[in-house]
C-alpha positions as CSV (number, residue, x, y, z in Angstrom):
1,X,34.5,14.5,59.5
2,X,31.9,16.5,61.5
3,X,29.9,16.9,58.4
4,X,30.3,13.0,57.5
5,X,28.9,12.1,61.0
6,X,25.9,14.8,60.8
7,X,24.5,13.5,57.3
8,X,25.3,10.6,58.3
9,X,23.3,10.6,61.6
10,X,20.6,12.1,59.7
11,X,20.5,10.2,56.8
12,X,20.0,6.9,58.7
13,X,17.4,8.6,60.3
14,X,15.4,9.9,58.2
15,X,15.8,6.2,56.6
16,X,15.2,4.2,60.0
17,X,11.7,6.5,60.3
18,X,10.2,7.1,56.7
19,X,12.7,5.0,54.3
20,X,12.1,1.7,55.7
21,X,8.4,2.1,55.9
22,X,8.5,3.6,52.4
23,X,10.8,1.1,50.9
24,X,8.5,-1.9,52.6
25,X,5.3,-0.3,51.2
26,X,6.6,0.1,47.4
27,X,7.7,-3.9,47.7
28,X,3.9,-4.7,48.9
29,X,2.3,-2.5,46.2
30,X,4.6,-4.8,43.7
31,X,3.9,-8.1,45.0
32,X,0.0,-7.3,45.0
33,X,-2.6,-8.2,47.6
34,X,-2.8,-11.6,49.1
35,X,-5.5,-13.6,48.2
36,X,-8.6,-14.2,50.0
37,X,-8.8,-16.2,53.1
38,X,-11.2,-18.9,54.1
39,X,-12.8,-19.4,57.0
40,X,-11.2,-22.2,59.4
41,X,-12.6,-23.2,62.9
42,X,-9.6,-25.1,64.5
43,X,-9.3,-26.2,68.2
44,X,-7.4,-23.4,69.9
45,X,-6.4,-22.9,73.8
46,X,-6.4,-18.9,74.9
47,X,-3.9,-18.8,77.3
48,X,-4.0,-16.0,79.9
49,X,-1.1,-15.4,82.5
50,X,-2.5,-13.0,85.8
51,X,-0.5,-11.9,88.6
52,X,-2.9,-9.8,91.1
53,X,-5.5,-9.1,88.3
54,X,-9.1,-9.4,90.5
55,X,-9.8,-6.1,88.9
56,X,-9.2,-7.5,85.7
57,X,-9.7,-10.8,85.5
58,X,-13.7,-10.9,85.3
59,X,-14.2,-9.2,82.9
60,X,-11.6,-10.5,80.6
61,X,-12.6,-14.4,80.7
62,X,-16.0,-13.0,80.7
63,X,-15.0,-11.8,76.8
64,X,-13.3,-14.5,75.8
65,X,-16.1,-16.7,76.7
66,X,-18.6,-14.3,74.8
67,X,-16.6,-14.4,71.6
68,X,-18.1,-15.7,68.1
69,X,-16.4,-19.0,67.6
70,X,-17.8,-22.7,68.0
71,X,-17.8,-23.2,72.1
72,X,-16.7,-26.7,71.6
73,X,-13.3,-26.1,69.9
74,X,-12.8,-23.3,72.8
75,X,-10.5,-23.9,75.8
76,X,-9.5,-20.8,78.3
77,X,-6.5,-21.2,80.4
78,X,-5.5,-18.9,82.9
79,X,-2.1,-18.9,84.6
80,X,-2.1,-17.4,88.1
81,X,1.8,-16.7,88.4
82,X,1.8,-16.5,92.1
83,X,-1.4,-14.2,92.8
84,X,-2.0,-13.0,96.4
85,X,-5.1,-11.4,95.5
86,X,-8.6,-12.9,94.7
87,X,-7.3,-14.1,91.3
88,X,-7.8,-17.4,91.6
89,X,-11.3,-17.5,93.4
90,X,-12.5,-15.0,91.1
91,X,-11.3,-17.6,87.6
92,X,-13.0,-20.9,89.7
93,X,-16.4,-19.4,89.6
94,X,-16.2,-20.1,85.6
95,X,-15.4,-23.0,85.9
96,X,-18.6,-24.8,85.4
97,X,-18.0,-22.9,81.4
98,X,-14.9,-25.0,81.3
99,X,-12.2,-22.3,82.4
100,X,-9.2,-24.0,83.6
101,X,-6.8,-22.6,86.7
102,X,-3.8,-23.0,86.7
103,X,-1.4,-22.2,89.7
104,X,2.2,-21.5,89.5
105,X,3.9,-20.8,92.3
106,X,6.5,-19.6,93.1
107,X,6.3,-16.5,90.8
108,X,8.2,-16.8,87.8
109,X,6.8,-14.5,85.4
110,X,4.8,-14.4,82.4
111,X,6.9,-16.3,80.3
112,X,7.2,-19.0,82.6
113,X,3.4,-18.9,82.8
114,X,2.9,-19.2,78.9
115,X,5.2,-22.6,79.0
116,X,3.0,-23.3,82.0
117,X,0.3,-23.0,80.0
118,X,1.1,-24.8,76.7
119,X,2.1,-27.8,78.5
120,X,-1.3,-28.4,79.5
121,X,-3.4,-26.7,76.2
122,X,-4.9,-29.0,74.0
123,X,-6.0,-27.0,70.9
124,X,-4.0,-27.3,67.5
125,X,-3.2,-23.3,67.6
126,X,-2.2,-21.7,71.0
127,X,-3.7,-18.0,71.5
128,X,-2.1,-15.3,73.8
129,X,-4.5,-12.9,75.8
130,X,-3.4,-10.7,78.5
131,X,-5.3,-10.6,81.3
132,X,-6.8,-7.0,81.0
133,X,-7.0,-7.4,77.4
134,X,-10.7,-7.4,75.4
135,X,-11.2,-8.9,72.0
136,X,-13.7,-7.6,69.6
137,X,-16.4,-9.7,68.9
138,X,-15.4,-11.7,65.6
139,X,-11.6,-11.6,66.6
140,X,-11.0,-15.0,66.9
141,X,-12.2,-15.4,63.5
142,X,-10.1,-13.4,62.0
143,X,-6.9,-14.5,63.1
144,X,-8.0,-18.3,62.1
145,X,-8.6,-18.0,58.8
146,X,-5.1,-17.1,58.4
147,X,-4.1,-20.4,59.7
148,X,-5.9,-22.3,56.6
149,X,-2.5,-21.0,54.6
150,X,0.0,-23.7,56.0
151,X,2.7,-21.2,55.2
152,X,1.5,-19.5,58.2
153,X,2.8,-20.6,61.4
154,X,1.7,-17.1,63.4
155,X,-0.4,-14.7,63.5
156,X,-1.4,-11.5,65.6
157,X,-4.0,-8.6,66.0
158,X,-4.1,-4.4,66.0
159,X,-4.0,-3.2,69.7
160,X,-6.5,-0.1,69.9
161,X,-5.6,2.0,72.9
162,X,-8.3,3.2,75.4
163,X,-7.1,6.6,77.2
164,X,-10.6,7.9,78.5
165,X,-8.4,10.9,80.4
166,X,-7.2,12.0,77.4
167,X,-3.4,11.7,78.4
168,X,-0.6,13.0,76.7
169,X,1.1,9.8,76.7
170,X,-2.3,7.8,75.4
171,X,-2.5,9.9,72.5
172,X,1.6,9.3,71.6
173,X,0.9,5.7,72.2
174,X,-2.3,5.8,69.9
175,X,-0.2,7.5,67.2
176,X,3.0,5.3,67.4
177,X,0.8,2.3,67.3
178,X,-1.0,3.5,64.0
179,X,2.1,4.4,62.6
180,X,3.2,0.6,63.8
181,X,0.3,-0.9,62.0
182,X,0.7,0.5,58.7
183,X,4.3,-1.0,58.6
184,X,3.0,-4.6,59.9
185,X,0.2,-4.1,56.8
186,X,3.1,-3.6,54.5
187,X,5.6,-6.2,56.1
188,X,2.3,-8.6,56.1
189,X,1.7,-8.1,52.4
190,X,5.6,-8.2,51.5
191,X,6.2,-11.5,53.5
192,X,6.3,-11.8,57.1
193,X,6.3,-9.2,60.1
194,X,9.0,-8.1,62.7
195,X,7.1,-7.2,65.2
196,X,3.8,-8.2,66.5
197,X,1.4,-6.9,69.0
198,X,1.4,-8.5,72.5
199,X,-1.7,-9.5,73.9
200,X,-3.8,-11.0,70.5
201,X,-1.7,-13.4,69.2
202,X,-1.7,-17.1,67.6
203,X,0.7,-19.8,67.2
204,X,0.8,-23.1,65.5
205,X,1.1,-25.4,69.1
206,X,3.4,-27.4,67.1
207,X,5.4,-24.3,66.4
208,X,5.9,-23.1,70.2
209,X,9.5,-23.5,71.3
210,X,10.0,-23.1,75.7
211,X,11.3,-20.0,76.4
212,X,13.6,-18.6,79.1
213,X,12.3,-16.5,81.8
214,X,13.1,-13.2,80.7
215,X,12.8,-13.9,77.0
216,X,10.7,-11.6,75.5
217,X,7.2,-13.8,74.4
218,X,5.9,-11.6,71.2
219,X,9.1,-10.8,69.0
220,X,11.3,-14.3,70.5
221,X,8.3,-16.6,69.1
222,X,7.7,-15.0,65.8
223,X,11.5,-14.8,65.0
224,X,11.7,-18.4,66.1
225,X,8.4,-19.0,63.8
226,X,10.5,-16.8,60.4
227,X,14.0,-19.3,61.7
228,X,11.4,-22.5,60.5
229,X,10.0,-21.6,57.2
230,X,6.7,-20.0,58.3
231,X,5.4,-16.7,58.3
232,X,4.0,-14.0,60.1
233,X,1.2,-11.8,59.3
234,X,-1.2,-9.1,60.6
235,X,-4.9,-9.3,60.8
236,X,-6.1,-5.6,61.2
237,X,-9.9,-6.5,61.9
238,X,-8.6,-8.9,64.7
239,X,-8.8,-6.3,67.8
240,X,-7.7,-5.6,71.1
241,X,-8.9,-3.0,73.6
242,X,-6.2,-2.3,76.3
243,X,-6.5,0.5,78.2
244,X,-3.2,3.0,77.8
245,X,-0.6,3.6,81.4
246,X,-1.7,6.6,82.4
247,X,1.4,8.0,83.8
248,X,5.0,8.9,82.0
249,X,6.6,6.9,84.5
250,X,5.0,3.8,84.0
251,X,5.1,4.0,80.4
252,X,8.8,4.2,80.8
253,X,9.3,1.6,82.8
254,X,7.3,-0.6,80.3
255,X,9.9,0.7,77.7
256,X,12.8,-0.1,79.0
257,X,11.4,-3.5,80.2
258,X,10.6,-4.1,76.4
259,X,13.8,-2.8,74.9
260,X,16.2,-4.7,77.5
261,X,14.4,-7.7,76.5
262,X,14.1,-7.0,72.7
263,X,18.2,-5.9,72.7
264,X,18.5,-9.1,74.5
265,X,16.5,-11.3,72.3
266,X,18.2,-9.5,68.7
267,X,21.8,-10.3,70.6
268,X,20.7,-14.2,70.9
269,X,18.7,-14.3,67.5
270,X,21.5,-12.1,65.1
271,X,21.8,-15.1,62.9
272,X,18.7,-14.2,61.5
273,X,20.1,-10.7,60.3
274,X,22.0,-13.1,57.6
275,X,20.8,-11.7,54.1
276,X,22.0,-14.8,52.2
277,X,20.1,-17.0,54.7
278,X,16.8,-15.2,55.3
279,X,16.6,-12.7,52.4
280,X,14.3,-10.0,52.6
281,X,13.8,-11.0,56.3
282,X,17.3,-10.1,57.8
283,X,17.1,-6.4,55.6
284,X,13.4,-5.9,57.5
285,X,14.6,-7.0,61.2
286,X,17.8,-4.7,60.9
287,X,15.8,-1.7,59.4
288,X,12.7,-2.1,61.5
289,X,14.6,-3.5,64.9
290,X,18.2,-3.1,65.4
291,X,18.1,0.6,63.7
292,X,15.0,1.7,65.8
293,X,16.5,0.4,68.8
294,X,20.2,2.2,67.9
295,X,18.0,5.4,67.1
296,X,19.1,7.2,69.9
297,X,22.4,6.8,68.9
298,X,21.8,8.7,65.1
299,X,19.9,11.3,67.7
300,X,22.8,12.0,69.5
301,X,25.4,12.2,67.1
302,X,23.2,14.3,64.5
303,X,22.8,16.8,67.7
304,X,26.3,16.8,68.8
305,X,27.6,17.0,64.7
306,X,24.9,19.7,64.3
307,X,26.3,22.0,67.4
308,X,29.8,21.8,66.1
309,X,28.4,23.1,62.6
310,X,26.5,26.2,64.0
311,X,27.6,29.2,61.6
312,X,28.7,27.0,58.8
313,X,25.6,27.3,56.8
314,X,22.1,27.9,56.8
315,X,21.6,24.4,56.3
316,X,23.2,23.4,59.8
317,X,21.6,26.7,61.3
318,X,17.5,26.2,60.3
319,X,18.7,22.0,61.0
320,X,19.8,22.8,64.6
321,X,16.5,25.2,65.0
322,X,14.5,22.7,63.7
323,X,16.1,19.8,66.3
324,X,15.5,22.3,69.4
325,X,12.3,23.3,68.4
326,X,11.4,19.5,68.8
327,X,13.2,19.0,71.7
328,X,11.4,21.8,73.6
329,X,8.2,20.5,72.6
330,X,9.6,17.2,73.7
331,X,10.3,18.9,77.1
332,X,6.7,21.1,77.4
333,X,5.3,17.7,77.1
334,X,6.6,16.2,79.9
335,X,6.1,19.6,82.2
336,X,2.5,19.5,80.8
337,X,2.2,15.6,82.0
338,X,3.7,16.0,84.8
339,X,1.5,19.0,85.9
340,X,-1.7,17.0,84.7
341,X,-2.3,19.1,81.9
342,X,-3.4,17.3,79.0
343,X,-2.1,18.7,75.6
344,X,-1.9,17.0,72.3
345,X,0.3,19.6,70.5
346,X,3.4,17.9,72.5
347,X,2.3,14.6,72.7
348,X,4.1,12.8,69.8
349,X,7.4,14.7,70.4
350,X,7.3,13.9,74.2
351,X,6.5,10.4,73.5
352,X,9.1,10.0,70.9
353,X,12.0,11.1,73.2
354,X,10.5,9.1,76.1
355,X,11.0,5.9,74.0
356,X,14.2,6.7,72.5
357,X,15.6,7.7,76.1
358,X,14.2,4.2,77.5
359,X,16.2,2.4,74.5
360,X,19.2,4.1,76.0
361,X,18.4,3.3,79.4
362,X,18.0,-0.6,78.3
363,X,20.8,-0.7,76.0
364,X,23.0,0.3,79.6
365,X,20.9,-2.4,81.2
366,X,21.9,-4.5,78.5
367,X,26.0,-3.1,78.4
368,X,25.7,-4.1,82.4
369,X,24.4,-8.0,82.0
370,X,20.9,-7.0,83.6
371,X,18.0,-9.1,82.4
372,X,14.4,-9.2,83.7
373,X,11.5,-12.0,83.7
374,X,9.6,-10.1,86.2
375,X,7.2,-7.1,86.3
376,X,4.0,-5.8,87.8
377,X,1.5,-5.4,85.4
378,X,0.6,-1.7,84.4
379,X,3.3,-0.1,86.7
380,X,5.7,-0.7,83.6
């Protein structure tokens, strides 16, 4: 039994990691490259939620202003979701370039904001924007032209990471979100994504569905997108500049955030994880989503399974080497960070655990009834 559990374990692993992303890739190489797409100019509305942001704000309706699309089929829409700061005064002064304020008060969260917000947008496709989020140049561009498929109902952007201070934890979020993006490429080229990134996305207006307060905005509206017939793609040379957290502790307070509200949102969307229903869809959401967020799980029992086989075979011996090798580079890591010491030999193994620890934090949260609709903004 305590072999079954260990090859098990580290079968569904090694699946959930390289299998999935293998298995998606081969289906993309067989259905071929999409076809070319056309340039579209559609009216859109960037939405952009800010709680306290004055040292943000500028600069980021400053770039959305400064992007290459036709002014006139333009709008900006911020959100101030109950700023005490000089949010608000700072967004009036571009007014006169046709930036709209918005207050909502009392604060609700960004959710709440982003129904705020498409209540009042007038533009045919509905674009997200953080509010300390920069697009490149020609962004907007390339997440339209998708939209002149009708098929496709949303669409979203590759986040590049900033981490100027060279961080441990910027370089492990640099990595996973490379790794991230060649899956969405595949996913993209097989059908529709899972996941999308937060912070450079577009909807169909006539798509968006209200959403609760603690629903989770990027993986809630593109499942609800796949639930209607539409799809969801990446556009790699649509890009985002967001500066990395800086510190291990933020960074896992943003990941348990994200995985509560990700377990949360899987638990009220599971009908989607009906093969006979959604196909191809229900086998990508369990593989990319429900196995990546059980991961820690596999970890776990593969350790435990692995312990309880010492001396039973070189196999199991170099295996067990092999997971405490990792685990004590997992562990230098987080000594290193937390001594300020930048090092990018334990970065990826530090960063790995710190996720798959916050997934087992959340799925507690989850266990306990706790939900969440608000956060500060780059304190996780």
């Amino acid at each position: 039994m305590t072999e079954f559990l260990f090859w098990l374990s580290a079968g569904v692993l090694v699946y959930t990691y390289a299998g999935y992303p293998l298995l998606i890739a081969a289906l993309a190489w067989m259905r071929g490259p999409e076809t070319g797409k056309a340039e579209w100019f559609p009216s859109i509305s960037i939405i952009i939620p800010a709680y306290d942001e004055e040292a943000q704000i500028a600069g980021t309706v400053a770039n959305k202003l400064m992007l290459d699309y036709p002014k006139e089929k333009m709008e900006i829409i911020v959100v101030s979701d109950g700023s005490t700061d000089e949010t608000d005064r700072i967004v009036e002064k571009f007014s006169s370039q046709g930036v709209r304020l918005i207050r909502q008060d009392p604060r609700q969260g960004k959710t709440c904001a982003l129904n705020k917000g498409i209540a009042a947008a007038t533009g045919g496709i509905v674009v997200f924007a953080d509010a300390n989020s920069l697009y490149g140049r020609d962004a907007l561009r390339y997440l339209m032209s998708h939209f002149a498929d009708a098929n496709v109902g949303y669409v979203t952007g590759r986040m590049a990471y900033v981490h100027p201070d060279g961080s441990g934890i910027g370089h492990g979020c640099s990595t996973y979100m490379y790794y991230e993006d060649i899956i969405r490429k595949a996913e993209t080229s097989a059908g529709s994504l899972v996941g999308v990134n937060g912070g450079i996305d577009a909807i169909r207006k006539s798509l968006y569905v209200l959403m609760q307060a603690d629903d989770q905005p990027d993986f809630v509206l593109p499942l609800r997108v796949i639930e209607r017939g539409y799809r969801v793609v990446f556009e790699p040379r649509a890009i985002l500049h967001e500066n990395a957290l800086e510190r291990p502790g933020d960074e896992y307070k943003m990941r348990v955030r994200v995985a509560l509200r990700a377990l949360n949102t899987i638990r009220q969307m599971k009908h989607l994880l009906n093969p006979f229903r959604y196909g191809i869809f229900a086998w990508q959401l369990f593989s990319h989503k429900v196995l990546r967020y059980a991961a820690f799980l596999l970890l776990l029992a593969s350790l435990a399974a692995n312990v309880s086989l010492l001396g039973q075979g070189m196999v199991y011996d170099l295996s067990l080497a092999a997971q405490g090798s990792f685990y004590v580079c997992a562990a230098c890591g987080w000594f290193f960070e937390s001594k300020g010491r930048k090092t990018r030999l334990t970065s990826i193994p530090f960063y790995f655990c710190l996720g798959n620890v916050a997934c087992a934090h959340a799925f507690v949260k989850m266990l306990l009834g706790e939900r969440q609709a608000i956060w500060t903004p780059r304190l996780g």
